[in-house]
C-alpha atoms as one frame of an Amber mdcrd trajectory, in Angstrom:
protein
  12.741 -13.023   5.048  15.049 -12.715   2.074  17.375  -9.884   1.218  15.731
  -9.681  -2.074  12.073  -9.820  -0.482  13.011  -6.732   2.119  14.507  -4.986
  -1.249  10.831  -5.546  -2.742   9.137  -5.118   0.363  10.830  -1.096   0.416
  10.600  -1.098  -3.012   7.380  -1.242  -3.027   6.841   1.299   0.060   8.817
   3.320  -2.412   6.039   3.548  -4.971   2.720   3.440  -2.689   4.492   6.510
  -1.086   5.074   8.409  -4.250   1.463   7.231  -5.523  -0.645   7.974  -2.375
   1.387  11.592  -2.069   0.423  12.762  -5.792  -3.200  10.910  -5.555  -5.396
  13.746  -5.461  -8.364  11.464  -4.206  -6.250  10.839  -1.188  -5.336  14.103
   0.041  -4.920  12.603   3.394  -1.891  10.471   2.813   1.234  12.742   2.840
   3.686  10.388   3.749   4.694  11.450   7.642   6.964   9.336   9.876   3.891
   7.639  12.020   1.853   7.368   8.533   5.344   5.830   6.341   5.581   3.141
   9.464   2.185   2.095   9.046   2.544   1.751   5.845   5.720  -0.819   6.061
   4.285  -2.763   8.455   0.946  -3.716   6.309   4.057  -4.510   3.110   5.599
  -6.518   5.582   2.644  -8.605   6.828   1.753  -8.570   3.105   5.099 -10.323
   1.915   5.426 -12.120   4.980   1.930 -13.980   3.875   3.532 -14.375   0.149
   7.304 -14.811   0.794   7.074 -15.263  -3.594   5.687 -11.702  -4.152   7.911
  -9.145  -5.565   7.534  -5.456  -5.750   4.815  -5.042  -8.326   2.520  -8.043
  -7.196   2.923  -6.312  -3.510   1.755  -3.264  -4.569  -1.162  -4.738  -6.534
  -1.994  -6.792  -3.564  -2.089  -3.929  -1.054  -4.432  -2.127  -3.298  -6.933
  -5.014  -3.750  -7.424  -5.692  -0.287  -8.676  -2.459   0.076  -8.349  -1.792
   3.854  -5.291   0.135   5.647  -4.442   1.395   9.036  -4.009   4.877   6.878
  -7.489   5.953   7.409  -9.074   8.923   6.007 -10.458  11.705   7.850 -13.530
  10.587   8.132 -12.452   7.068   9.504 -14.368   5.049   7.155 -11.499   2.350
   7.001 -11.150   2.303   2.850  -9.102   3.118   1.035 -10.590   4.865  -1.828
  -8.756   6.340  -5.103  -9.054   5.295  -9.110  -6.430   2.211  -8.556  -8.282
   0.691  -5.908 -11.381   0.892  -7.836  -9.279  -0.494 -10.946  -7.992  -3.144
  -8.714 -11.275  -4.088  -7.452 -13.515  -4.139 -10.957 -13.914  -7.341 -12.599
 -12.613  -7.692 -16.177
């Protein structure tokens, strides 16, 4: 990995933290140690698949596929807030 892809790789943990804390459809993501690890490790297996991506195209990416280790409460295994649903409408 790059310097500049582990700047966009944090980068981008950066803004999914500050969007998933103020996301009021998911209350469950509050951005604790175990939860922020998590988190890193899906960016990293995310840019490690694209070494091209940078910060924005990450972020878009993690939201389209839709799935994370972050579950909800009820441990339905989606992740399910207004940008995923924007990132997974057609058009």
């Amino acid at each position: 990995m790059t310097p500049e892809l582990a700047a966009d790789v944090l980068e981008a943990l950066l803004l999914l933290h500050e969007e998933l804390s103020a996301d009021p459809e998911a209350p469950w993501y509050v951005g604790t140690p175990d939860q922020t690890q998590v988190l890193h490790d899906e960016l990293w297996l995310l840019a490690g698949a694209n070494p091209e991506i940078n910060c924005a195209a990450l972020v878009e990416r993690w939201y389209s596929g839709g799935r994370s280790k972050l579950l909800p409460v009820n441990c339905t295994g989606e992740l399910v807030s207004s940008r995923h649903q924007m990132a997974l409408s057609p058009g």
